[in-house]
FIVEXBA-736668 format. One record per residue: residue number from 0; residue in one letter; z, x, y of N, C-alpha, C, O in turn. Coordinates in steps of 0.1 Angstrom, whole numbers. Example, Ala and Ser with C-alpha at 12.3 -4.5 7.8 and 13.67 -1.06 7.14 Angstrom:
<rs>
seq: 0; type: A; nup: 78; neast: 132; nnorth: -57; caup: 78; caeast: 123; canorth: -45; cup: 78; ceast: 132; cnorth: -33; oup: 85; oeast: 142; onorth: -33
seq: 1; type: S; nup: 71; neast: 128; nnorth: -22; caup: 71; caeast: 137; canorth: -11; cup: 79; ceast: 129; cnorth: 0; oup: 80; oeast: 134; onorth: 11
</rs>
This chain:
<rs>
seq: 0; type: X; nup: 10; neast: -130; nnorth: -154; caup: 12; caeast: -125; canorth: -141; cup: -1; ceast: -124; cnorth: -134; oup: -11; oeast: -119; onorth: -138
seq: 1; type: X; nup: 0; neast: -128; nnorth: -124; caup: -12; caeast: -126; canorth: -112; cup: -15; ceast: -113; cnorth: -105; oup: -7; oeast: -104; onorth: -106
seq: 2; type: X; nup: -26; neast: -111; nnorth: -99; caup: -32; caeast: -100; canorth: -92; cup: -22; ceast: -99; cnorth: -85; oup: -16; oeast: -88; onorth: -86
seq: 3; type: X; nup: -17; neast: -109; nnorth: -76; caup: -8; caeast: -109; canorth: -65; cup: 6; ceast: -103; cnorth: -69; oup: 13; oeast: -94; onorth: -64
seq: 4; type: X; nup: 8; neast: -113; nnorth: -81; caup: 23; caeast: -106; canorth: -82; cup: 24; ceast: -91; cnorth: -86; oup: 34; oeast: -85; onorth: -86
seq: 5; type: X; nup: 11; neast: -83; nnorth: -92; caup: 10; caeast: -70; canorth: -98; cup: 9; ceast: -61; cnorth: -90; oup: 14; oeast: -50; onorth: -92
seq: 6; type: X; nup: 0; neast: -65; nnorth: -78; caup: 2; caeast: -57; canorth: -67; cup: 18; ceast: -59; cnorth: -60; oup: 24; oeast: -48; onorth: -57
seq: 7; type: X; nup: 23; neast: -69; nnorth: -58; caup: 33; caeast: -70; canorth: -55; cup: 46; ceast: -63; cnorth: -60; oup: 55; oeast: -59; onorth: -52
seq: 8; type: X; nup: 48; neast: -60; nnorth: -79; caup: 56; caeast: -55; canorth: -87; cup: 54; ceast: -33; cnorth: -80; oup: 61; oeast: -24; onorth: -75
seq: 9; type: X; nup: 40; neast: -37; nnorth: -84; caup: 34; caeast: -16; canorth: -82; cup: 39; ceast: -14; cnorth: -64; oup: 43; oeast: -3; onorth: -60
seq: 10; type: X; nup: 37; neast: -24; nnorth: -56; caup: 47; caeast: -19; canorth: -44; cup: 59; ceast: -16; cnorth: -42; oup: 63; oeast: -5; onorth: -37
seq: 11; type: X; nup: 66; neast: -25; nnorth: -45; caup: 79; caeast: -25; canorth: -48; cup: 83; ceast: -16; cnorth: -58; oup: 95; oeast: -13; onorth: -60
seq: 12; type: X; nup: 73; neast: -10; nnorth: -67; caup: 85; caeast: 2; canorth: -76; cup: 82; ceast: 18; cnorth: -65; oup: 87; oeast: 29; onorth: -64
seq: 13; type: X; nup: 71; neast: 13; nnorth: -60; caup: 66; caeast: 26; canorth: -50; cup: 70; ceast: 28; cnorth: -40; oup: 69; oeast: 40; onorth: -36
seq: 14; type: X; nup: 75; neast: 16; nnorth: -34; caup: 85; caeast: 18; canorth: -20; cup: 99; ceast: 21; cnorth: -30; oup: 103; oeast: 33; onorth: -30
seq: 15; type: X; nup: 104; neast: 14; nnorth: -35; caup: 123; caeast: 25; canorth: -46; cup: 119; ceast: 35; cnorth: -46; oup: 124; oeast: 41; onorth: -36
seq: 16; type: X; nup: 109; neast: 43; nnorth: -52; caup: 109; caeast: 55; canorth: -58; cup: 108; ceast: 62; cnorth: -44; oup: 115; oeast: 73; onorth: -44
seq: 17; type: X; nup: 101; neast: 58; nnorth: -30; caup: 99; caeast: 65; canorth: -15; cup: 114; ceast: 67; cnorth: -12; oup: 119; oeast: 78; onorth: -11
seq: 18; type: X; nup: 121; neast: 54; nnorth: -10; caup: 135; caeast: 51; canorth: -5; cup: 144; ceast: 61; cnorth: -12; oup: 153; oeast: 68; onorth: -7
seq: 19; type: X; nup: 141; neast: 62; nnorth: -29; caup: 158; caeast: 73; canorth: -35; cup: 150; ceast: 84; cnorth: -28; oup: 156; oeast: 88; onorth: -18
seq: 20; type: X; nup: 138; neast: 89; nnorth: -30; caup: 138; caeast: 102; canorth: -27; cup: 135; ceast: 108; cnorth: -8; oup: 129; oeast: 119; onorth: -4
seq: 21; type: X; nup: 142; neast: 96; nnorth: 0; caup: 140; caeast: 99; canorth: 16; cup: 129; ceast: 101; cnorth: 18; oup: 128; oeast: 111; onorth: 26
seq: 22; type: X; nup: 118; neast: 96; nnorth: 15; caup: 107; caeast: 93; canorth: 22; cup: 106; ceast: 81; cnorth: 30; oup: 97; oeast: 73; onorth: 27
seq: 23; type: X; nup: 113; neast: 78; nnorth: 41; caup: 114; caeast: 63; canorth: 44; cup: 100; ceast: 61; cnorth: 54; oup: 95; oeast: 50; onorth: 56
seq: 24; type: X; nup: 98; neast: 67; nnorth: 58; caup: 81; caeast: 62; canorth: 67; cup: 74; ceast: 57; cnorth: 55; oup: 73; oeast: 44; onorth: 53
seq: 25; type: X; nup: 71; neast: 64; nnorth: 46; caup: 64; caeast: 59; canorth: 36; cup: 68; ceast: 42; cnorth: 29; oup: 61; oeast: 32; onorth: 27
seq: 26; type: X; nup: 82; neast: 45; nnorth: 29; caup: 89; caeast: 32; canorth: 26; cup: 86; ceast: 20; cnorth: 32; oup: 85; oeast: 9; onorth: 26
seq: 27; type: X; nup: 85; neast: 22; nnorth: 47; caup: 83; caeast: 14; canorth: 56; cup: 69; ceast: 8; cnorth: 58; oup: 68; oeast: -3; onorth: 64
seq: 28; type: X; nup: 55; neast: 17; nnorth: 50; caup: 44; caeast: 13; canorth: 52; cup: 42; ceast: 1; cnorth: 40; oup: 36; oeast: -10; onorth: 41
seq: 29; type: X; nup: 49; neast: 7; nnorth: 29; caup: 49; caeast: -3; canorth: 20; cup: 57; ceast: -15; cnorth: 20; oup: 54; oeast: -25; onorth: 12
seq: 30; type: X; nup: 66; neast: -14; nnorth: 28; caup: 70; caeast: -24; canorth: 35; cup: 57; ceast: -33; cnorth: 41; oup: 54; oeast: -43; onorth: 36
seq: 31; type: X; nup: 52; neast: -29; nnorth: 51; caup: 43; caeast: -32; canorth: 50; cup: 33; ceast: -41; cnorth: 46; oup: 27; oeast: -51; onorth: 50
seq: 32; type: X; nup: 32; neast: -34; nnorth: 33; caup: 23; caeast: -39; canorth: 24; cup: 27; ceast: -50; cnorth: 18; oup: 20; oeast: -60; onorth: 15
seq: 33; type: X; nup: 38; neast: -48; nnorth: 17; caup: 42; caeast: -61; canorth: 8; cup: 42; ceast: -73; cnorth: 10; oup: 40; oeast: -83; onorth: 4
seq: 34; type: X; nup: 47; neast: -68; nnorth: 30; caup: 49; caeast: -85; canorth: 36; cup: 37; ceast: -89; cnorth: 35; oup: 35; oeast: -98; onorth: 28
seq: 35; type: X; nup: 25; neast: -83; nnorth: 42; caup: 10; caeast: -88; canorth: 38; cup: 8; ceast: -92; cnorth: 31; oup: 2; oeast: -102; onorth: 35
seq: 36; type: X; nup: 10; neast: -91; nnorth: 16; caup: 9; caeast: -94; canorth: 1; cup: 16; ceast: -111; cnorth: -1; oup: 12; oeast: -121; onorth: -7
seq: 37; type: X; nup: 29; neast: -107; nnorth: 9; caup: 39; caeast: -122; canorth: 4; cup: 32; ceast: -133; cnorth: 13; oup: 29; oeast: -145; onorth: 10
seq: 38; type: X; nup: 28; neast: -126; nnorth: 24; caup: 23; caeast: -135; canorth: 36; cup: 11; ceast: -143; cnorth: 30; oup: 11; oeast: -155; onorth: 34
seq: 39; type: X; nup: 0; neast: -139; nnorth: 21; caup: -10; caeast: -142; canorth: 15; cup: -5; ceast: -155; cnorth: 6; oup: -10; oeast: -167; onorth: 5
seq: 40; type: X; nup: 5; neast: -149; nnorth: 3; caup: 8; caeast: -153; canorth: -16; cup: 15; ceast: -169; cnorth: -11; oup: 14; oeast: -180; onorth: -17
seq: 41; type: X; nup: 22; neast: -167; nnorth: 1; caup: 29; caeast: -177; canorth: 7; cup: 21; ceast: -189; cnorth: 9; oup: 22; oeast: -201; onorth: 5
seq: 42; type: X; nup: 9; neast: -181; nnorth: 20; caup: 0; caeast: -194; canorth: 26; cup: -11; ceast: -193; cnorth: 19; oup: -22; oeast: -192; onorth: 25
seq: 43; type: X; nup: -9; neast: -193; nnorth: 1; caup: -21; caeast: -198; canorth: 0; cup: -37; ceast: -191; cnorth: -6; oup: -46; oeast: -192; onorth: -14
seq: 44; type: X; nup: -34; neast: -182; nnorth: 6; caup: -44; caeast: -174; canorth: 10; cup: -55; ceast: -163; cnorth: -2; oup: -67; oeast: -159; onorth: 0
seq: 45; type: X; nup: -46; neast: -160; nnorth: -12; caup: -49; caeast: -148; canorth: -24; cup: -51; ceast: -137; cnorth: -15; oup: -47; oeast: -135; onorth: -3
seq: 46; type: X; nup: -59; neast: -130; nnorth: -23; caup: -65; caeast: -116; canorth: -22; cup: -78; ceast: -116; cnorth: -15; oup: -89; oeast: -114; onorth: -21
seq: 47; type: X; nup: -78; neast: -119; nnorth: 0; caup: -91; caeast: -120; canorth: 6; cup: -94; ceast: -107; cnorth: 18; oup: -86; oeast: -98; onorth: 18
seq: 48; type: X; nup: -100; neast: -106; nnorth: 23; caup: -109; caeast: -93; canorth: 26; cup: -97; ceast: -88; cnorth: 41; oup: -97; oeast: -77; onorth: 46
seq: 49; type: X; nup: -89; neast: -99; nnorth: 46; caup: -80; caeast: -96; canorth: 57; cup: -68; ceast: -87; cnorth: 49; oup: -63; oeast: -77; onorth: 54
seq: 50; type: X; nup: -64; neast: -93; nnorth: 36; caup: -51; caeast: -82; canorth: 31; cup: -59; ceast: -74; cnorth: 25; oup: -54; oeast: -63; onorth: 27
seq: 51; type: X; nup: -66; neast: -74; nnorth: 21; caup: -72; caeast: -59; canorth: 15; cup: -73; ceast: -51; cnorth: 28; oup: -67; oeast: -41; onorth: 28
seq: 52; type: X; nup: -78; neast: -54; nnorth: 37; caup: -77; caeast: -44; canorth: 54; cup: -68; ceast: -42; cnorth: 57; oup: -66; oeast: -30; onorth: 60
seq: 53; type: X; nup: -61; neast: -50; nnorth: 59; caup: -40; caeast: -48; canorth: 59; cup: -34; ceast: -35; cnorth: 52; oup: -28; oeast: -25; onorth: 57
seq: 54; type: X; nup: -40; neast: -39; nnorth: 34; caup: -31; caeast: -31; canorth: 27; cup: -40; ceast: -15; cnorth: 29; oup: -35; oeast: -4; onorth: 30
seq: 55; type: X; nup: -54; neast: -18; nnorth: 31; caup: -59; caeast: -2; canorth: 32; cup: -57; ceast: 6; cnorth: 43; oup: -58; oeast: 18; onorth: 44
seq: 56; type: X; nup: -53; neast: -4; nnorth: 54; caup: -46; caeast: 3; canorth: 68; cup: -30; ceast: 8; cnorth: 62; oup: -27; oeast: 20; onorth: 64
seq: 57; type: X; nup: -26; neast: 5; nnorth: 58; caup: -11; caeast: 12; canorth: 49; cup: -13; ceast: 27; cnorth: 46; oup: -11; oeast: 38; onorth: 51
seq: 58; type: X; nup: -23; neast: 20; nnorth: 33; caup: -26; caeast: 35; canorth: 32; cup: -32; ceast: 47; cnorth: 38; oup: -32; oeast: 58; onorth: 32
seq: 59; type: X; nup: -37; neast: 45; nnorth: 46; caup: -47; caeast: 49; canorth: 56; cup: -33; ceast: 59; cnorth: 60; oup: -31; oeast: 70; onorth: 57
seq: 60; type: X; nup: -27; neast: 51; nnorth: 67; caup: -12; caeast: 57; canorth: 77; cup: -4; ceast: 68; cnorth: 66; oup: -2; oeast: 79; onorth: 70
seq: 61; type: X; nup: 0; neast: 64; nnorth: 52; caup: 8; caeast: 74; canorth: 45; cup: -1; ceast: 85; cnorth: 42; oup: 2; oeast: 97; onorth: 42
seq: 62; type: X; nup: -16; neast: 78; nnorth: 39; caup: -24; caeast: 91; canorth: 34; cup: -23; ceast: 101; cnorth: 46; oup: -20; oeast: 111; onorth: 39
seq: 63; type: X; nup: -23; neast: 104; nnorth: 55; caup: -26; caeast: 108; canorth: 71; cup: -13; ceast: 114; cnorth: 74; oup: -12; oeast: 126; onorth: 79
seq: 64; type: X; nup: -2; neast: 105; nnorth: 69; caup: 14; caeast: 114; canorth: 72; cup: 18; ceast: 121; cnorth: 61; oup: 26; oeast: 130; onorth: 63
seq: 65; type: X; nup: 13; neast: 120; nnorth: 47; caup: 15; caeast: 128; canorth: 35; cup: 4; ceast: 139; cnorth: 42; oup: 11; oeast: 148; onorth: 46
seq: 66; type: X; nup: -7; neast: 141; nnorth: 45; caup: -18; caeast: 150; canorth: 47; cup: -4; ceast: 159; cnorth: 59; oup: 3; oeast: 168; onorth: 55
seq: 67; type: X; nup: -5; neast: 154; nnorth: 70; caup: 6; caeast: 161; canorth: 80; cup: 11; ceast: 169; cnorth: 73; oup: 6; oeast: 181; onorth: 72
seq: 68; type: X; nup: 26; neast: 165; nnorth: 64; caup: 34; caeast: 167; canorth: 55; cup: 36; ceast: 182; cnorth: 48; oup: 46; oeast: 189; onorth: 45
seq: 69; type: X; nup: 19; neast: 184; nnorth: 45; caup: 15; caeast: 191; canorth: 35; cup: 16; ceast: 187; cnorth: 22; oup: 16; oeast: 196; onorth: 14
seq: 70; type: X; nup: 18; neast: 176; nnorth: 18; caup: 17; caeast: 170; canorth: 10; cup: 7; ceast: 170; cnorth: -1; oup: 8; oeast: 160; onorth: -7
seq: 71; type: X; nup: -3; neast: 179; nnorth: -6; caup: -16; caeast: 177; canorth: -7; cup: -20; ceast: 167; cnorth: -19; oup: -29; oeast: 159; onorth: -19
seq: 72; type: X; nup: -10; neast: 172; nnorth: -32; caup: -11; caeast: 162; canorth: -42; cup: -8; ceast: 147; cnorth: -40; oup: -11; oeast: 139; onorth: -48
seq: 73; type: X; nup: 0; neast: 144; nnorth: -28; caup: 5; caeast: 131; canorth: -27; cup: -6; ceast: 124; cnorth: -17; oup: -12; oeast: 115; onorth: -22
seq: 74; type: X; nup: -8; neast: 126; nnorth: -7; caup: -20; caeast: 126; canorth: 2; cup: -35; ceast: 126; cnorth: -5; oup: -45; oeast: 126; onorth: 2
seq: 75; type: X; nup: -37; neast: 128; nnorth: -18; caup: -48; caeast: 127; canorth: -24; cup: -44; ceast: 115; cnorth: -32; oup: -54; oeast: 108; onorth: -34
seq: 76; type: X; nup: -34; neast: 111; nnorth: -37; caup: -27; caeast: 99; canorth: -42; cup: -34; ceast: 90; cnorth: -36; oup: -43; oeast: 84; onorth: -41
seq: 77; type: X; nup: -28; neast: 89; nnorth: -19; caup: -27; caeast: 78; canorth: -12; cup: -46; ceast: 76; cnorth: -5; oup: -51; oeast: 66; onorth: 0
seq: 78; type: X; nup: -53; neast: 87; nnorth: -6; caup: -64; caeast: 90; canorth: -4; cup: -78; ceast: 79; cnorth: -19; oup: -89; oeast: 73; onorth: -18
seq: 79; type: X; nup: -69; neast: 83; nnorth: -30; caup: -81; caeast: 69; canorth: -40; cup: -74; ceast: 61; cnorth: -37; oup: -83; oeast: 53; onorth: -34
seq: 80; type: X; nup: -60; neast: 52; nnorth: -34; caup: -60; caeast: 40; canorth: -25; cup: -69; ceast: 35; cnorth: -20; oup: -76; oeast: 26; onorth: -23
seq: 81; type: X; nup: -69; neast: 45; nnorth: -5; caup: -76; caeast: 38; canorth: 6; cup: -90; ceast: 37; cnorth: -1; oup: -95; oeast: 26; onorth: 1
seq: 82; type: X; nup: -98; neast: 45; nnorth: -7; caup: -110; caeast: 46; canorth: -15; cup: -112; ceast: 33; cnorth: -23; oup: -123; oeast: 27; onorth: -22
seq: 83; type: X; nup: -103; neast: 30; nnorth: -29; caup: -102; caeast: 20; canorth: -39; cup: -102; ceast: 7; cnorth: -29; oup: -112; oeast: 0; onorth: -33
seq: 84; type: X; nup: -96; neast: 1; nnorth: -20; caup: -94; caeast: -4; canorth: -13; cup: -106; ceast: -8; cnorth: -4; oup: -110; oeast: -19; onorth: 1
seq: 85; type: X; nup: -112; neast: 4; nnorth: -4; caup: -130; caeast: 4; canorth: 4; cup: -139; ceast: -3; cnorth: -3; oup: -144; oeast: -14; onorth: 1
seq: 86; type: X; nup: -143; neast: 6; nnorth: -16; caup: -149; caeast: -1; canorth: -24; cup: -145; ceast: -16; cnorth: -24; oup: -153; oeast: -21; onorth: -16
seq: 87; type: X; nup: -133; neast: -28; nnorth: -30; caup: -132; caeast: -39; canorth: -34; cup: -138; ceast: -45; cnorth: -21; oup: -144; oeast: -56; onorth: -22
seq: 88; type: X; nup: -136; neast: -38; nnorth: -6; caup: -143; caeast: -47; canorth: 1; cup: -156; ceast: -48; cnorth: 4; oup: -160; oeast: -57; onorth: 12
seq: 89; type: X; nup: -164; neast: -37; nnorth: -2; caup: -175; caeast: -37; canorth: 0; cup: -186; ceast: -53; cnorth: -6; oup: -198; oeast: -54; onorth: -4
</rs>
């Protein structure tokens, strides 16, 4: 299995798990994410420094609406994302 499709599998169980439990903004960001991911994977493209900005703008948005939320444990979740996300493009 590929980077792409791994990222692609860990979105997809993380948008189900947003969707049963009515988080659908969250749903939606990873929606998001994913088409980024397919859009890459489609043309070619891999894992270059445009979807990595894509996918850390995602997280950027749920970390920010989880933070709103009061969310604090989940918003620190989505917070080493965007972290993690920073770093690889550095």
């Amino acid at each position: 299995m590929t980077q792409m499709e791994n990222l692609l599998n860990n979105f997809r169980a993380q948008q189900n798990e947003y969707l049963a439990n009515e988080l659908y903004e969250d749903a939606r960001e990873f929606q998001r994410a994913i088409d980024s991911v397919l859009e890459a994977k489609e043309t070619g493209a891999g894992l270059t420094a445009d979807l990595l900005f894509q996918v850390r703008n995602c997280f950027q948005r749920v970390f920010r609406k989880a933070r709103n939320r009061g969310e604090e444990w989940l918003s620190q979740v989505y917070k080493f994302y965007v972290d993690d996300m920073q770093q690889l493009l550095k």
